[in-house]
VOTI-246367 format. One record per residue (C-alpha): residue number from 1; y, z, x. Coordinates in steps of 0.1 Angstrom, whole numbers. Each point is the difference from the previous one (the first is absolute). Example, Ala and Ser with C-alpha at 12.3 -4.5 7.8 and 13.67 -1.06 7.14 Angstrom:
BEGIN
    i      Y      Z      X
    1    -45     78    123
    2     34     -7     14
//
This chain:
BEGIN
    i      Y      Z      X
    1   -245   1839    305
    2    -35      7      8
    3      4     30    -20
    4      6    -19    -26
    5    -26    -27      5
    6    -27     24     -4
    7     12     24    -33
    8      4    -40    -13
    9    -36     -9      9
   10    -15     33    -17
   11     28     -3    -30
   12    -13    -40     -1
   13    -36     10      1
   14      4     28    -33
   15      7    -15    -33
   16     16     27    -10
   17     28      0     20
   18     20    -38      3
   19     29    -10     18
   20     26     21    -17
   21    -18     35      2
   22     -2     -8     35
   23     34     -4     11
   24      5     29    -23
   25    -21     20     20
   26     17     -7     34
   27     32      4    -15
   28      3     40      8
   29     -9    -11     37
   30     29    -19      4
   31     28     28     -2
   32     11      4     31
   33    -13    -27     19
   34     24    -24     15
   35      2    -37    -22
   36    -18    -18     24
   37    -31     26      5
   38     -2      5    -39
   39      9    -42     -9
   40    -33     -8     26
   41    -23     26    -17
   42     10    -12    -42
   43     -1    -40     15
   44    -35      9     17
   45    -14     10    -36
   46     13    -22    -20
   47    -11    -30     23
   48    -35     14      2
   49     -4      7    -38
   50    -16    -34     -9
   51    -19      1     29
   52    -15     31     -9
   53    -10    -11    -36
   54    -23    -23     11
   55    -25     22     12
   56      0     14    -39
   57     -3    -38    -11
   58    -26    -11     19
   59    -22     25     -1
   60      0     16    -33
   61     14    -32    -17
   62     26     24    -13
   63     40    -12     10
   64     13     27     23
   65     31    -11    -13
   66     19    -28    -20
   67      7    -27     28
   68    -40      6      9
   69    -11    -12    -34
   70    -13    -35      7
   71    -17      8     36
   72    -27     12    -23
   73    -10    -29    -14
   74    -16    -12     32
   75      5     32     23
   76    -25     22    -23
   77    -28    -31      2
   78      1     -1     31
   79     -1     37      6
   80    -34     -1    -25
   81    -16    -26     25
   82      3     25     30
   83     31    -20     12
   84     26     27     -5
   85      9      4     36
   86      5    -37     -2
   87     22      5    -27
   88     20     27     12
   89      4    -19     36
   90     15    -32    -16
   91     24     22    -23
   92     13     24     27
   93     10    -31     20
   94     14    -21    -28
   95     20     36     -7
   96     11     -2     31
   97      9    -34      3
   98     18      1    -34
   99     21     30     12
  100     13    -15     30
  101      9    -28    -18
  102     17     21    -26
  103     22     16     30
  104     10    -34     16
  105      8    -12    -33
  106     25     26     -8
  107     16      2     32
  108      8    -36     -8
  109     15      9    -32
  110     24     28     14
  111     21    -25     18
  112      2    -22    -33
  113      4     29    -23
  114     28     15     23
  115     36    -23     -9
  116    -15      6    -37
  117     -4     38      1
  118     33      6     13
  119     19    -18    -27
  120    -13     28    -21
  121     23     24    -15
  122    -10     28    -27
  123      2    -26    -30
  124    -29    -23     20
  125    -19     35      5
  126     -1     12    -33
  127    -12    -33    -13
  128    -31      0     22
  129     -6     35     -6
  130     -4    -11    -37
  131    -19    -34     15
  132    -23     31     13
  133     -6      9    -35
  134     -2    -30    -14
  135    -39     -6     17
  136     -8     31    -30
  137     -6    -33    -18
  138    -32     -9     20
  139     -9     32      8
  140      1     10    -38
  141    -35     -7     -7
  142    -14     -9    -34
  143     30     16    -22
  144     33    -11     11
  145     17     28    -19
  146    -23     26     17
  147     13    -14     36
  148     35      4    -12
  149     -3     33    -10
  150    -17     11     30
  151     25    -14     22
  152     30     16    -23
  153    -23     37      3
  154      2     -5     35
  155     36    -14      2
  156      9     40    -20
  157    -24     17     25
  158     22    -13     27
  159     33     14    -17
  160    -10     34      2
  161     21     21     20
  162     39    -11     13
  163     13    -35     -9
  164     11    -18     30
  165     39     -8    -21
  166     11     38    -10
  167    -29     25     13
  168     -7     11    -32
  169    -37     14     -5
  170    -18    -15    -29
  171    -29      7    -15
  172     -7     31     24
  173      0     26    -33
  174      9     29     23
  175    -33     -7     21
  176     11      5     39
  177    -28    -23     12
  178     13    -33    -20
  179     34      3     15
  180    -13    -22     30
  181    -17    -21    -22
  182    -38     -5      1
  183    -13    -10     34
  184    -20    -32      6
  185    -25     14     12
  186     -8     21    -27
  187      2    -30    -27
  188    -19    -23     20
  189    -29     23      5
  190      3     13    -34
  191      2    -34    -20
  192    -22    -14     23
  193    -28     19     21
  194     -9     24    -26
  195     -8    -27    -27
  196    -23    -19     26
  197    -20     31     12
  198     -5     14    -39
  199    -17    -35     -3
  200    -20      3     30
  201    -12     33    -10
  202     -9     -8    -36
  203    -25    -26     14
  204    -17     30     17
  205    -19    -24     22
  206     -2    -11     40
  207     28    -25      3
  208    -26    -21     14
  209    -36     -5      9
  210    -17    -10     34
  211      9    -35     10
  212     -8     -7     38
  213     29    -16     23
  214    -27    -23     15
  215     13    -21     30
  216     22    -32      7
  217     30     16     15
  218      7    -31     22
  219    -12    -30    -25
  220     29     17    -23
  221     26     -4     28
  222    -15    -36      1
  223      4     -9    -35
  224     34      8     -3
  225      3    -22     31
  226    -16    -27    -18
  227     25      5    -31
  228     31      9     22
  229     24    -30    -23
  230    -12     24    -31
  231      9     28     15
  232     34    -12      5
  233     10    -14    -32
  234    -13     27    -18
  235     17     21     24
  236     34    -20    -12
  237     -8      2    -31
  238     -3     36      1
  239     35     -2     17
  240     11    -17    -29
  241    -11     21    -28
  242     13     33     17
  243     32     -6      1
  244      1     -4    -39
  245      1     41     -7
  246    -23     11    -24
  247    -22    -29      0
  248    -18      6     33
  249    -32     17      3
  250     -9     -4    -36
  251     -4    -37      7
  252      2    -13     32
  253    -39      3      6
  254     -9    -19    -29
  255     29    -29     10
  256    -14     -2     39
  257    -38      2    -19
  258      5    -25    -24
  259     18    -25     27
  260    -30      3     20
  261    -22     -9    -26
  262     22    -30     -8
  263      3    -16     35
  264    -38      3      8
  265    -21    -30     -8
  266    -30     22     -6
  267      9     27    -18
  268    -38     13    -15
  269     -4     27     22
  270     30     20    -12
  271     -3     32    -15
  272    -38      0     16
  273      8      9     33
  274     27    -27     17
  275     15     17     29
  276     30    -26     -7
  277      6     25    -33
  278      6     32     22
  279     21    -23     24
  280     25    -11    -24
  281     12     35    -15
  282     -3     21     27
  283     26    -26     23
  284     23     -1    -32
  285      0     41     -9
  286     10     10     32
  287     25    -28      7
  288     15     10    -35
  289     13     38     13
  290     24    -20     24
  291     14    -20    -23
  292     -3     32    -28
  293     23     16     26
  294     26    -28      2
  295     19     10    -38
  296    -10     37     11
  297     15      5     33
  298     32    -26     -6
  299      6      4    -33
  300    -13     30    -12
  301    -20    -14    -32
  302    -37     14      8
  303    -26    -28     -4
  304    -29     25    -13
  305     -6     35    -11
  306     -7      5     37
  307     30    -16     13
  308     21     21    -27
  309    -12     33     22
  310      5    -13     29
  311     40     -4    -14
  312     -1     31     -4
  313    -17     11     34
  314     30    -20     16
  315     26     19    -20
  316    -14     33     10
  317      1     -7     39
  318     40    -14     -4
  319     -5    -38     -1
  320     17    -17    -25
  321    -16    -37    -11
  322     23    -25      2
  323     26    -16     19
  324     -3     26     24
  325    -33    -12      6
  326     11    -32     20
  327     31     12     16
  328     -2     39     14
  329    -36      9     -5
  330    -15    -33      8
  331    -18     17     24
  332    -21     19    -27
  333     -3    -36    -21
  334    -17    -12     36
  335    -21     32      0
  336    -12     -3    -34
  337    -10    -33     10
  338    -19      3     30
  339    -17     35    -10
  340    -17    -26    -29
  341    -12    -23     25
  342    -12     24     26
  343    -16     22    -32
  344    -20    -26    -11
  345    -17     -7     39
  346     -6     36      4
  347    -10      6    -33
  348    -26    -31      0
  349    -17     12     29
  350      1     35    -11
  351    -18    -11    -33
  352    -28    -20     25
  353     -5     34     18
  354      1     26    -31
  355    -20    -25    -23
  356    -33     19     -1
  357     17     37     -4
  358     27    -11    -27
  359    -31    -20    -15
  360    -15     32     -2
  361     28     17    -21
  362     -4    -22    -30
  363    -39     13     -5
  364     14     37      1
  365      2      8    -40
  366     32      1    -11
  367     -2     39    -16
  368      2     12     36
  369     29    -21      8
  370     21     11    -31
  371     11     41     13
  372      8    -19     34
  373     25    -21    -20
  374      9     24    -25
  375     17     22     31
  376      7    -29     18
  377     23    -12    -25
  378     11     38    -10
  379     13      2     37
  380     18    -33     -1
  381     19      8    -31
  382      4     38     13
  383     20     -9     31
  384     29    -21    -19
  385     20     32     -7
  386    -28     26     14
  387      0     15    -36
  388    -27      4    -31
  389     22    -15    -24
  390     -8    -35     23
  391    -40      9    -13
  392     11      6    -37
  393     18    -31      2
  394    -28    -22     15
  395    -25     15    -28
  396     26    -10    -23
  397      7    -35     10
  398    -40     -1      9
  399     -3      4    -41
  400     26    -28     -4
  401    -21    -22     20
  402    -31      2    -12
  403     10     -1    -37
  404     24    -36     16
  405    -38    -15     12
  406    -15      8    -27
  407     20    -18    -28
  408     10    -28     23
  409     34     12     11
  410     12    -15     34
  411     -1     24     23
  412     20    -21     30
  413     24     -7    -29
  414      9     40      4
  415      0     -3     34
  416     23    -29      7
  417     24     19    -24
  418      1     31     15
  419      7    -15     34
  420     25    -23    -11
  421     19     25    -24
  422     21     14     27
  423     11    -31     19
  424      8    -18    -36
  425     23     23    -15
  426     19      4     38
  427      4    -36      1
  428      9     -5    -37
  429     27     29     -3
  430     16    -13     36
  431      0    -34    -13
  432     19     13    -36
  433     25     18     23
  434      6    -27     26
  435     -4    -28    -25
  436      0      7    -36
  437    -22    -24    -22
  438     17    -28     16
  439    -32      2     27
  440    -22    -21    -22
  441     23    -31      6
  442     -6      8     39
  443    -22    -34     11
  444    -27     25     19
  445     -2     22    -29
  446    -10    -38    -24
  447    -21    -11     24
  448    -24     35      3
  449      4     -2    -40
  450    -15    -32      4
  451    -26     12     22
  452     -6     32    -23
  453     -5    -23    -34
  454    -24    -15     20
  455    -22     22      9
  456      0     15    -33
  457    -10    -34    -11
  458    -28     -3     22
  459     -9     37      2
  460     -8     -4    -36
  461    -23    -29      0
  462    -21     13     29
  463     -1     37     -1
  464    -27     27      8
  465    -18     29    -14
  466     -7     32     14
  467    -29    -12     28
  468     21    -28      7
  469    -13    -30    -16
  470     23    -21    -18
  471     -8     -2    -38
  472     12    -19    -29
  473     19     19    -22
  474    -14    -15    -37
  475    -36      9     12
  476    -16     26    -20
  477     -5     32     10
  478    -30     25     -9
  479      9     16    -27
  480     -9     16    -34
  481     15     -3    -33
  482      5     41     -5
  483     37     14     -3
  484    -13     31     17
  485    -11    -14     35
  486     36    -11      6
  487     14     33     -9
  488     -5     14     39
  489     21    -27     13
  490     26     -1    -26
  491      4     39      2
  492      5     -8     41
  493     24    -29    -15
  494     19     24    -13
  495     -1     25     28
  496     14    -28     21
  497     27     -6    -29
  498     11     42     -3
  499      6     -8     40
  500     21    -28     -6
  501     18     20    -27
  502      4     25     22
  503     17    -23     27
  504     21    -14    -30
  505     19     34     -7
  506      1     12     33
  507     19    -28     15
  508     30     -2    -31
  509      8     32     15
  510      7    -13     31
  511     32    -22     14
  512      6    -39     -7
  513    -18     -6     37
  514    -24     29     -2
  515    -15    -14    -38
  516      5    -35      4
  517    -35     -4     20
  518    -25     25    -20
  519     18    -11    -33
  520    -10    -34      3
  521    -36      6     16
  522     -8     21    -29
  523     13    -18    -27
  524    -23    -34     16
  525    -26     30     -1
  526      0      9    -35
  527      3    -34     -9
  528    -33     -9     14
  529    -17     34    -11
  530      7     -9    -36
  531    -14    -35      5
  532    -31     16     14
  533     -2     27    -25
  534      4    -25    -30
  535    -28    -26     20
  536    -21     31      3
  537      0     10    -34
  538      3    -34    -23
  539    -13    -30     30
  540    -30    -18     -7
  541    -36     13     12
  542     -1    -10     40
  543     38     -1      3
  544      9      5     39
  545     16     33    -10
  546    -31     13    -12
  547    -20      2     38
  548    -18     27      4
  549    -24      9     26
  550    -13     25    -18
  551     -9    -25    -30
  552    -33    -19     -2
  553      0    -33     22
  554     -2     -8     38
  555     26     25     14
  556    -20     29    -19
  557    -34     -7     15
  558     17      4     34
  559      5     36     -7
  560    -31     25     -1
  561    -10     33     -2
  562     27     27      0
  563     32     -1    -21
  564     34     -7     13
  565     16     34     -4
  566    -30     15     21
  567     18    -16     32
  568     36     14    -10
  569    -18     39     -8
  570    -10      1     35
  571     34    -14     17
  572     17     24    -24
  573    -23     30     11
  574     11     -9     35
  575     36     -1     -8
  576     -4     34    -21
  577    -21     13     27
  578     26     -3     28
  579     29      8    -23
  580    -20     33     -7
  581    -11      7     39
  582     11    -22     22
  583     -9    -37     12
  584    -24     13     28
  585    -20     22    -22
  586      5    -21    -30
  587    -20    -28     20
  588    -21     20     11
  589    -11     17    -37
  590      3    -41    -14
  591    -24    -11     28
  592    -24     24     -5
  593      3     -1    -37
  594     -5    -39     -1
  595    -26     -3     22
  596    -24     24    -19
  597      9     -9    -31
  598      9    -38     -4
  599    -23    -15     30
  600    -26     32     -1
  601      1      2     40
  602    -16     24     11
  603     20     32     18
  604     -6    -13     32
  605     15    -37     -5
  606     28     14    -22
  607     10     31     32
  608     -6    -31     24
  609     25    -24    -26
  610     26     28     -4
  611      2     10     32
  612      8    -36     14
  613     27     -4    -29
  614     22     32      7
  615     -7     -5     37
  616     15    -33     -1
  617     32      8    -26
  618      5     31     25
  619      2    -27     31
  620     21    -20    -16
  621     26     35    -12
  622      0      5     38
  623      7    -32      8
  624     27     -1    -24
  625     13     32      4
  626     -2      6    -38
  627     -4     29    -18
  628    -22     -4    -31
  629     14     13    -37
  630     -7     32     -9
  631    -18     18    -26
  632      8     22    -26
  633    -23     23      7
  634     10     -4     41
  635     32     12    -13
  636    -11     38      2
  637    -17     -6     36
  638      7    -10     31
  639    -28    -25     10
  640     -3    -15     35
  641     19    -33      7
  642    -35    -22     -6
  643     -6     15    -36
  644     35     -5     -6
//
């Protein structure tokens, strides 16, 4: 768990890297480890997340992440008077508080869930499975179509390989890789880390600039003492939102701000510096992981792109969400539960003591960070099935990400897809065979219907965009009246669309219960791709389809000096480079290569860089037993075990 505290805390502090790319880091460290060990380390980073945001919020005034967003308002303000420390104290403890609360409040709500979960059959399953997709309609950002085609891309990426019903292989085109589907790890990172760090590097600048901690440990410790009812209703109200998946993060600061601003009589000072504005969101985004974790552990719908891989971490260490969850591996529901409480004490005093150091990482400019991450993630994705296809296929799906931020597509939409692919078709071709159609007459299976028109109804009046703000869809976006700047996203349109195509044949070759999933996805999929394509080509100038980041407006002065594809050359000269002779030489020829030529170190920084890099992936092979891929040229030697 403590392991996990502090990979959270550095993750928090980056911007690059958010709550997702995380837990898809750690995920190669959990084979092998017993559920308990490996459910302690996932809960300690995912419960520290938030808390490690706030350092990036407060003092750069950047959000570390998307539940972090409004503790700027008054955290940055304060941090520019010489009261960051102050800052910082109150937010750890209101953190802290907020994730104990979070745990007390969902070991309440096992004992009510319990007589519900158990009624559950596969029918009741597969409906919240598709209640799980149902939150792509607030997670779909400013084009509604675009979110639905995200979600059906990732829906077809999670139908590669055997289908649960027959075991035949789809969409694996003879390639031996694809016939285990592709790991999570591997689209997580790729969809999601890689985008985040081409940004960073475009900017080509210090992620921040000296801003002194100051002092006022203690008087923050005081002033959430002084505010201790806010702290606790924004705390429930962070309760509250979490347990609504795919609302969460996105919003919950914002609700716990604005009810602070509400229920003060004097409410001038916010957004100048009110500590009361760092209280309220930081109680309510930590408080919002338990109840995030309440339809993720019992009911297997993820609440966030985050709680969609940690799903999937559960389902690689054998623990099935669900029923099973109250009755025989209650014991795990119960360590889940007080790992987040314990995570967030330990983790609020380890922020207190590493505040200065971690502090210290945000002035370091961001070109020297970028080869760390660029092998960090290579090793991640490298240890799902110890092969260089799993590099080929990150660069791949790295490609598909950044092209999805930069026309607006929703990335979590993908996600939430691809993790909820496999448990929806198992629970809707057991349902067909132990129930026929006659399961939508079942009362459990109306009631979640209920439920899932809903949230659709809902999702749609109040979704978000890509940085998670929520955005009204008839705004206009920057645009320009050309044909010819839409014609880069209408040729990825129609990428997207030969995929879906692609899916479409494939699965009429396949048996009733072997087609019946992909069939549908993709026809939904080419639905919505034509809708696009047509909006794209014929909408009115500032239609929602036509966002852009690389078109003029705000999202385009955010991005700098270097291009986008400059980013992807170097992660595909890594990939080449370790293809071609190895991954321990490959890093070493990338380091060295990057450092003299992107961030002109001189030989001595860029020996001193490399060195620490393949010193630490070689710990880590040791540690993990693991033998790194090959070569070609390796092929015609026999190299010692470290060059190997």
């Amino acid at each position: 768990m403590v392991l996990g505290i502090f990979v959270g805390l550095v993750i928090g502090v980056l911007p690059a890297l958010g709550g997702i790319a995380g837990l898809s880091l750690l995920i190669p460290f959990i084979y092998g480890m017993d559920q308990v060990s490996a459910l302690a380390m996932l809960i300690g980073l995912v419960a520290i997340m938030p808390t490690g945001d706030t350092f990036s919020s407060i003092l750069l005034g950047i959000p570390g992440g998307s539940s972090s967003q409004a503790t700027v308002l008054d955290g940055f303000p304060l941090a520019k008077k010489g009261e960051a420390a102050r800052a910082l104290s109150t937010a750890f403890f209101s953190s802290m508080f907020g994730g104990v609360f979070g745990a007390i409040v969902l070991t309440g709500f096992v004992f009510i869930a319990r007589p519900v979960i158990l009624a559950f059959g596969s029918a009741e399953l597969f409906m919240l499975a598709v209640l799980g997709l149902s939150m792509v309609a607030v997670l779909s950002g400013r084009s509604l179509v675009k979110g639905l085609a995200s979600c059906t891309l990732g829906l077809v990426i999670g139908t590669i390989g055997a289908a649960p019903a027959t075991g035949e292989f789809r969409l694996v085109f003879d390639v031996t890789y694809l016939y285990d589907g592709l790991p999570l790890v591997v689209v997580g990172m790729g969809v999601f880390a890689i985008p985040e760090i081409i940004d960073l590097m475009r900017a080509n600048s210090a992620i921040a600039g000296n801003m002194p901690l100051g002092k006022g440990w203690t008087q923050g410790i005081r002033d959430w003492a002084a505010n201790w009812f806010l702290s606790l209703r924004c705390a429930a109200v962070g309760c509250i939102v979490g347990v609504i998946p795919g609302l969460g993060g996105s919003v919950v600061d914002w609700i716990a701000y604005g009810h602070a601003v509400q229920t003060t009589k004097d409410s001038s000072n916010f957004g100048k510096g009110d500590i009361r504005g760092v209280i309220a969101p930081e109680s309510a985004n930590n408080a919002m992981t338990g109840g995030a974790m309440l339809p993720t552990v019992l009911f297997g719908i993820p609440g966030s792109g985050a709680m969609a891989v940690f799903l999937g971490c559960m389902v690689l260490i054998g623990i099935e969400p669900g029923p099973s969850m109250v009755t025989t591996d209650l014991h795990l529901t119960y360590t889940m539960i007080w790992s987040l409480a314990l995570a967030n004490i330990i983790g609020a005093g380890a922020c207190v003591m590493l505040a200065k150091p971690i502090a210290g990482l945000t002035k370091v400019p961001f070109q020297y960070m970028a080869p760390f991450m660029m092998v960090m993630i290579s090793f991640a994705a490298f240890q799902s099935t110890r092969s260089v296809q799993d590099l080929v296929a990150l660069l791949a799906l790295g490609v598909v990400g950044v092209l999805m931020k930069r026309f607006g597509w929703s990335r979590p939409a993908l996600l939430i897809g691809f993790v909820l692919a496999p448990q929806a078709e198992t629970f809707f071709y057991q349902t067909l065979q132990f129930n026929g159609w006659s399961f939508l007459a079942r009362p459990g299976v109306i009631i979640i219907g209920l439920l899932t028109l809903a949230s659709i109804y809902f999702g749609l009046r109040n979704r978000v965009d890509e940085h998670g703000e929520i955005v009204d869809p008839s705004d206009k976006v920057p645009d320009v009246p050309q044909f010819r700047a839409h014609l880069p996203q209408i040729a990825f349109a129609i990428l997207i669309l030969g995929i879906m195509g692609m899916a479409l044949m494939d699965s009429l070759q396949r048996d009733f219960l072997g087609q019946v999933f992909p069939l549908s996805v993709s026809i939904i999929g080419l639905v919505m791709l034509g809708i696009l394509i047509w909006q794209l080509g014929f909408a009115e100038t500032g239609h929602h389809s036509h966002f852009d980041t690389e078109l003029p407006g705000e999202e385009s002065s955010r991005i700098a000096v270097h291009g986008v594809w400059a980013g992807l050359v170097w992660i595909a000269a890594l990939v080449g480079l370790v293809a071609l002779v190895g991954f321990v030489l490959g890093v070493v020829i990338f380091f060295l290569a990057f450092m003299r030529m992107r961030v002109r170190a001189s030989w001595v920084q860029s020996l001193h860089l490399t060195a620490w890099a393949v010193g630490g992936c070689i710990l880590a092979a040791w540690a993990l037993s693991l033998n790194f891929p090959s070569g070609v040229l390796q092929d015609f030697a026999d190299f010692p075990w470290p060059l190997r």
